[in-house]
C-alpha positions as CSV (number, residue, x, y, z in Angstrom):
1,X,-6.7,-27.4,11.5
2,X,-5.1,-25.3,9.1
3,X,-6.2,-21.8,11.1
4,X,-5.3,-23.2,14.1
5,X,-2.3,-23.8,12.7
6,X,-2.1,-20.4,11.5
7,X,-2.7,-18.8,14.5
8,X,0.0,-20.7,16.1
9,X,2.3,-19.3,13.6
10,X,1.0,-15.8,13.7
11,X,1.7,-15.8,17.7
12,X,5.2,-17.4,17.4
13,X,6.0,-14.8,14.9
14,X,3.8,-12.2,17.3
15,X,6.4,-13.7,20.1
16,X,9.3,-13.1,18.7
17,X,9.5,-9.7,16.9
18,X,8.2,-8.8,20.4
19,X,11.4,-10.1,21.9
20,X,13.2,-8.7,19.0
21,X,12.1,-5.4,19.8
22,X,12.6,-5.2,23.8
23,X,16.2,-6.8,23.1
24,X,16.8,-4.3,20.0
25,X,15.1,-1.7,22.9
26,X,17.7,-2.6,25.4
27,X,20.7,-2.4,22.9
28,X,20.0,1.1,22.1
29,X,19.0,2.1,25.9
30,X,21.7,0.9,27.2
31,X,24.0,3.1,26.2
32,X,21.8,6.3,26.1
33,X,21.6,5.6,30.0
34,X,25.4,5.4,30.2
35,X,25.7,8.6,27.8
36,X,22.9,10.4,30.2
37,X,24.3,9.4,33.8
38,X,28.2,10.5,32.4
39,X,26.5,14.2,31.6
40,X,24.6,14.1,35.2
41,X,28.1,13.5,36.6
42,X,29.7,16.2,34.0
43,X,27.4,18.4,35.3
44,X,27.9,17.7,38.7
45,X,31.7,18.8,38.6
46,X,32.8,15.2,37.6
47,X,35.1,15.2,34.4
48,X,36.9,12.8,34.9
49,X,34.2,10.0,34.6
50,X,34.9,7.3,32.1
51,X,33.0,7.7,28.6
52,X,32.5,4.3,27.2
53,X,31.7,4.4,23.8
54,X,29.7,1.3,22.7
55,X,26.1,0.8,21.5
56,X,24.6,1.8,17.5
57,X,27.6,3.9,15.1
58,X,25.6,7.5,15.7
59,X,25.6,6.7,19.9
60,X,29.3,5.8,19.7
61,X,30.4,9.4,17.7
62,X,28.4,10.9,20.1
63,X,30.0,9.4,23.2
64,X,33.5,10.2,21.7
65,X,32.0,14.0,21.3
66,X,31.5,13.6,24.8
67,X,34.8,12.1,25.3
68,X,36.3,15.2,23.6
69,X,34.7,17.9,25.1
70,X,34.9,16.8,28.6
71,X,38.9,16.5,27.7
72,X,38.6,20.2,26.3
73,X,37.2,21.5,29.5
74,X,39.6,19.7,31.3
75,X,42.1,21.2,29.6
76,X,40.8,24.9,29.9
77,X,40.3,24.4,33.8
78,X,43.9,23.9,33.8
79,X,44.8,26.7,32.0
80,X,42.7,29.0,33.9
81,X,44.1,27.3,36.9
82,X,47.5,28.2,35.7
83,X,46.6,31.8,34.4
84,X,45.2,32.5,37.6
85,X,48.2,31.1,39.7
86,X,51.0,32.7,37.3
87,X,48.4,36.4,37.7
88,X,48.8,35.9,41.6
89,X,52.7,35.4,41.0
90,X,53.1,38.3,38.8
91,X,51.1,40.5,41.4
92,X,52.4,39.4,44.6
93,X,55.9,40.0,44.3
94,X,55.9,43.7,43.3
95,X,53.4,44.2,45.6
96,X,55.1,43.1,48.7
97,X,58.0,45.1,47.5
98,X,55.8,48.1,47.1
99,X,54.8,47.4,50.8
100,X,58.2,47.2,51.7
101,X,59.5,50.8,50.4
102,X,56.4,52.7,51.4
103,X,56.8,51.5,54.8
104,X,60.8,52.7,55.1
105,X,59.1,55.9,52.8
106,X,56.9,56.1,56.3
107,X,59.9,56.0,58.3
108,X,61.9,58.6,56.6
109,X,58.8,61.0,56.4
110,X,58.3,60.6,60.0
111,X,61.7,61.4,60.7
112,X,63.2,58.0,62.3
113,X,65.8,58.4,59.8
114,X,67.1,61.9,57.9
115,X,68.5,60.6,54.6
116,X,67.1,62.2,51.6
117,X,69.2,60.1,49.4
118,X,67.6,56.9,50.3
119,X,64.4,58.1,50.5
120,X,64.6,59.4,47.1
121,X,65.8,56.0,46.1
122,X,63.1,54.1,47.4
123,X,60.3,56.5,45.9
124,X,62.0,55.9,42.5
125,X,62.0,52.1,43.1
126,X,58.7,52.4,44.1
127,X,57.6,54.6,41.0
128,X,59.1,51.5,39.0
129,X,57.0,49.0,40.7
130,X,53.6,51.2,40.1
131,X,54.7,51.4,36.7
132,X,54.8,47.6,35.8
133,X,51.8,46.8,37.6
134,X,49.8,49.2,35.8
135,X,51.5,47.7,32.0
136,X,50.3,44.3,33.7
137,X,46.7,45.2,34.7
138,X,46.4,46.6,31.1
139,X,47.8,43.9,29.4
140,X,45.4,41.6,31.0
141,X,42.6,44.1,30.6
142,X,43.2,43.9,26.8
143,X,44.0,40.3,26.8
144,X,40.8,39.5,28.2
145,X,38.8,42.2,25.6
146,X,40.5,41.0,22.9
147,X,39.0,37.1,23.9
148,X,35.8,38.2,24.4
149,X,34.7,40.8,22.0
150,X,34.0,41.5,18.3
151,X,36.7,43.8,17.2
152,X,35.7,46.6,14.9
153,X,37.2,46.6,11.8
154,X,38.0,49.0,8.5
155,X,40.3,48.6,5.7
156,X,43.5,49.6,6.9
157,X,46.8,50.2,5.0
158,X,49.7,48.7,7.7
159,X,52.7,50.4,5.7
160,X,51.9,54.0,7.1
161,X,51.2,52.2,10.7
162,X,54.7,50.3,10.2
163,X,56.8,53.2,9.6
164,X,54.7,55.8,12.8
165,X,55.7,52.7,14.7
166,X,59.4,53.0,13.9
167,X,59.8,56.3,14.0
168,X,58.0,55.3,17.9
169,X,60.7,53.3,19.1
170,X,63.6,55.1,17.0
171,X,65.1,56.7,20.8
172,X,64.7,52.7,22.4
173,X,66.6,51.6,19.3
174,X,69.6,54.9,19.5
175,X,69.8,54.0,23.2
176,X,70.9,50.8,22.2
177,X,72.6,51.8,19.3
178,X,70.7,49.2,17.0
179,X,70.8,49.5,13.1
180,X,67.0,49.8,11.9
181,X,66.7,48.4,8.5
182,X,62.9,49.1,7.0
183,X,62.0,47.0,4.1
184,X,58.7,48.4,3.7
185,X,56.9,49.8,0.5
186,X,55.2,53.6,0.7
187,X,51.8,51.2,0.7
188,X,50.4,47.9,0.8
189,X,47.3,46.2,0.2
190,X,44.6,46.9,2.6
191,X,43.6,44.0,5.1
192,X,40.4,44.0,7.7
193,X,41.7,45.1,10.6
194,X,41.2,47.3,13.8
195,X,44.1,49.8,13.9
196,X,44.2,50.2,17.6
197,X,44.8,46.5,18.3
198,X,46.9,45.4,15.4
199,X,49.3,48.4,16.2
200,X,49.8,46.9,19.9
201,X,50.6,43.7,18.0
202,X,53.1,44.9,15.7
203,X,54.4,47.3,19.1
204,X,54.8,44.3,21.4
205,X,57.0,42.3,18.6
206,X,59.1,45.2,17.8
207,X,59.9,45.7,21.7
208,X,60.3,42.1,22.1
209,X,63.3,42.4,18.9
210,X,64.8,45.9,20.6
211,X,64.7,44.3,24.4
212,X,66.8,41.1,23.1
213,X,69.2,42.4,20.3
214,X,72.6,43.4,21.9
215,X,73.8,46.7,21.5
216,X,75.1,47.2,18.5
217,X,72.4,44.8,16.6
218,X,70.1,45.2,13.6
219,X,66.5,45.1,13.7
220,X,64.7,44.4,10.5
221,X,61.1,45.9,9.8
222,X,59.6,44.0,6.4
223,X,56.7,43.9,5.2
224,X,55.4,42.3,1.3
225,X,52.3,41.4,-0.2
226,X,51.5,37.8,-1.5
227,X,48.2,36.6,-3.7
228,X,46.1,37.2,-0.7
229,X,47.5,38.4,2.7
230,X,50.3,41.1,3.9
231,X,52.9,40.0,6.0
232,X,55.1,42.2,8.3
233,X,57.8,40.6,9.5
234,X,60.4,41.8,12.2
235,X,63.8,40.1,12.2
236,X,66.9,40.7,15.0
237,X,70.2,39.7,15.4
238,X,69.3,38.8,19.4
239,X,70.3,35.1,21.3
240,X,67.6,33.2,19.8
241,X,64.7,31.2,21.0
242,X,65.8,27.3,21.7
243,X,63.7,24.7,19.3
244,X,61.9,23.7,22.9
245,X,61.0,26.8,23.7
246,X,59.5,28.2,20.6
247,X,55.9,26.5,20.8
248,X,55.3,27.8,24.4
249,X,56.5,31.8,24.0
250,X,52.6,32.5,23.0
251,X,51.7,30.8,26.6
252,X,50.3,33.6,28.9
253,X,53.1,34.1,31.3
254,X,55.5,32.1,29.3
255,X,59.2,33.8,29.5
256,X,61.6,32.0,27.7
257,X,65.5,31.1,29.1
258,X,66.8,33.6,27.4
259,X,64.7,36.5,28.9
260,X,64.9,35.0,32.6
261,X,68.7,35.1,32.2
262,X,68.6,38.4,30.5
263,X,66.8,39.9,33.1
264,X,64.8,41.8,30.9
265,X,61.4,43.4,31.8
266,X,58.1,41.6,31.4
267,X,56.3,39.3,32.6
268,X,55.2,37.3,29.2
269,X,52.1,38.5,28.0
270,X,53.3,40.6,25.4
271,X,53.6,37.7,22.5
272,X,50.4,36.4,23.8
273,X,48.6,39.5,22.9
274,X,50.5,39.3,19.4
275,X,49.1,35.4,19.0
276,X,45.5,36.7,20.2
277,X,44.8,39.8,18.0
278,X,46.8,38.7,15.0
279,X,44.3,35.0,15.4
280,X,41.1,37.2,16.1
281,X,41.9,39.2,12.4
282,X,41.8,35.9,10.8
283,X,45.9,35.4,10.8
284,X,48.4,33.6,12.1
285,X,52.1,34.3,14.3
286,X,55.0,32.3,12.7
287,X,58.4,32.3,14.4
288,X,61.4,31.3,13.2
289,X,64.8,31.3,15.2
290,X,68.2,30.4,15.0
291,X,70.0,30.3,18.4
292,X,73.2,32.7,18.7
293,X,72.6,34.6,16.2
294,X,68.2,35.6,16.1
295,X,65.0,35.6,15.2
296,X,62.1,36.6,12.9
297,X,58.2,36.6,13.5
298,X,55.7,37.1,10.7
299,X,52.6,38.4,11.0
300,X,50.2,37.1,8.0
301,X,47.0,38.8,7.7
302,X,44.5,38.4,4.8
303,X,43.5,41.0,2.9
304,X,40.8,42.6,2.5
């Protein structure tokens, strides 16, 4: 009696961890399956497919990984959609107006109309236009090298860099008649860095200060030393940047109120160069502004 009785027991027991396991089987599958079809449909093109997380702690971090980097894609489509947009923008306009003077360049040539002053006008104009495009297709042509390769670096001191620069831009500041102040020791402390791309950095903030100071204005060249990084700042007396503004002016394309109203040159990828090299050397871009009456970026990079 008592085996039988045992036997019983044992396939009861049998019986249920059996159950036990296909139930505990389908707990954990059912979620894997979920995770699995969501990646077939990722794959497919589909990002916006729900994410679910539920199941076992480890299945649900990983369905929120999921989650996140199908938002981060997302999110980088868009911004490619809208670099590529704002690039066709940039390129159309002065190429239709390119189009437009070398055909009345065509007509004066051809003799349909004798007057050397407009056709000396629109060849300048058109000179212009050639001009910009080219600063564009090399901005973007760094932009894109500076994203996608490994910089070469050496220990560079910035102080000799800072003042080559200003003595640079010294005839765009007298054209303006700007006050230069340079607050900047005969050397600093060396930092990693690749001289040809960090010069462009601290070039494209120093025309950004010149092209919105106001004749008359002071532009301030600094650069210090702390425990461990060098920071160059450049400071102007210019309009300001409105609070709202300042987080988007390292947007590709971004131009601000103030430079559309100005009608300054550009077409906003200047400070987004500044944000990518300066970011690639380990650093980081503040800005700080006070409308009506200017503002200052620093450029922190570590040292060496």
């Amino acid at each position: 009696m008592w085996p039988a009785t045992g036997l019983l027991v044992s396939a009861g027991l049998i019986t249920a961890i059996g159950f036990a396991s296909v139930m505990l089987a389908r707990w954990l599958s059912a979620p894997i399956r979920h995770l699995t079809e969501m990646a077939d449909r990722m794959a497919e093109g589909d990002l916006e497919a729900p994410i679910r997380p539920h199941g076992p702690h480890e299945i649900r971090r990983l369905a929120v990984a999921f989650e996140t980097m199908a938002r981060r894609v997302r999110e980088m489509l868009v911004q490619q959609r809208q670099f590529v947009d704002n690039a066709a923008h940039e390129l159309r306009s002065p190429l239709a107006s390119i189009r437009l003077r070398v055909d009345m360049l065509a007509r004066l040539a051809n003799g349909q109309a004798q007057d050397k002053e407009r056709f000396e006008r629109y060849l300048r104009e058109t000179q212009v236009q050639l001009i910009g495009l080219e600063h564009l297709v090399n901005d973007l042509l760094l932009l894109s090298s500076v994203e996608q390769e490994h910089l070469p670096t050496e220990p560079l001191d910035l102080a000799p860099l800072l003042y080559e620069l200003a003595d640079e831009m010294a005839p765009l500041m007298r054209a303006k008649a700007l006050h230069v102040r340079m607050e900047v020791p005969p050397h600093l402390p060396t930092v990693q860095a690749n001289r040809t791309y960090l010069r462009v950095a601290v070039r494209n903030v120093l025309d950004n200060a010149i092209k919105y100071t106001p004749e008359g204005g002071e532009v301030v060249l600094r650069a210090y030393a702390t425990a461990n990084e060098v920071i160059v700042e450049v400071e102007d007396t210019g309009p300001g940047i409105p609070p709202d503004e300042v987080e988007h002016i390292f947007d590709r394309f971004y131009r601000s109120q103030t430079a559309r109203s100005s009608r300054t040159s550009g077409v906003g990828l200047g400070l987004a160069l500044v944000h990518t090299i300066v970011t690639n050397h380990g650093g980081r871009v503040d800005v700080e502004s006070w409308p009506g009456k200017g503002t200052c970026f620093r450029l922190h990079l570590p040292t060496s």
